[in-house]
C-alpha positions, 0 to 999 in steps of 0.5 A: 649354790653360794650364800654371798653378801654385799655390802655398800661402802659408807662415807665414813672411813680410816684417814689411812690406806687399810684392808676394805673391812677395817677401812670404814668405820661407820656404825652402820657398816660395821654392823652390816659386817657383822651381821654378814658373817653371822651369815655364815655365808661363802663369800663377802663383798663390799660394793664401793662407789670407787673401786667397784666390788672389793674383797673384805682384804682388799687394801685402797686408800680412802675416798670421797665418792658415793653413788648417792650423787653419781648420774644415772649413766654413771651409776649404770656404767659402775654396776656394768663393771660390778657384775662382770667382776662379780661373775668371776665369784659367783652364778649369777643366776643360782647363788643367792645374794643378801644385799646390804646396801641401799637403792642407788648400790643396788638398782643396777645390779637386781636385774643381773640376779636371780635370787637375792635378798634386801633384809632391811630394804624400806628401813630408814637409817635409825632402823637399820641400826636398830634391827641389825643391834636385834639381831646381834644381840639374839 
């Protein structure tokens, strides 16, 4: 059984083309990333509202798009692609998945897997941030 994350990208990123990790620059995900490697999990990836699921050494160029303002079918038809991508890493029904990310990256994709994890799932923004500095600091 594989330990994989997931983490949703952010608005905010580089002005340039860069490898997906380095390519969002918000506090949250830079966080998140950190928080997953002290993971130590088998694998890491970034669910992101343009390109579907990213490798962390993946290089795209920045973008404006969120799932947060994508229809529902849009929305569904973006998590289709993510699975079937995802399927090629992982088993879907016996690897365990930490998710980071929030309701509209996730709601979609909870029905594919069977066994997941949503750590800070209910937070708020602030709280996120403050409960990820915790357990960075520990």
């Amino acid at each position: 059984m594989k330990r994989i994350v997931l983490i949703s990208c952010v608005k905010t990123k580089l002005d340039h083309p860069a490898k997906a990790e380095n390519l969002y620059i918000s506090d949250l995900f830079v966080k998140n990333l950190a928080y997953a490697r002290k993971l130590k999990p088998d694998l890491i990836f970034i669910l992101s509202a343009k390109y579907g699921l990213l490798k962390l050494n993946d290089r795209i160029a920045p973008y404006e798009k969120t799932l947060n303002q994508m229809p529902f079918q849009e929305r569904r038809a973006w998590a289709s692609g993510v699975i079937s991508d995802l399927s090629k890493y992982a088993d879907l029904d016996q690897d365990e998945f930490i998710i980071l990310a929030g309701n509209k990256y996730r709601e979609f994709l909870l029905p594919y897997m069977r066994n997941y994890k949503i750590p800070f799932e209910g937070l708020s923004f602030g709280n996120q941030l403050k409960a990820l500095k915790k357990v960075l600091d520990s």
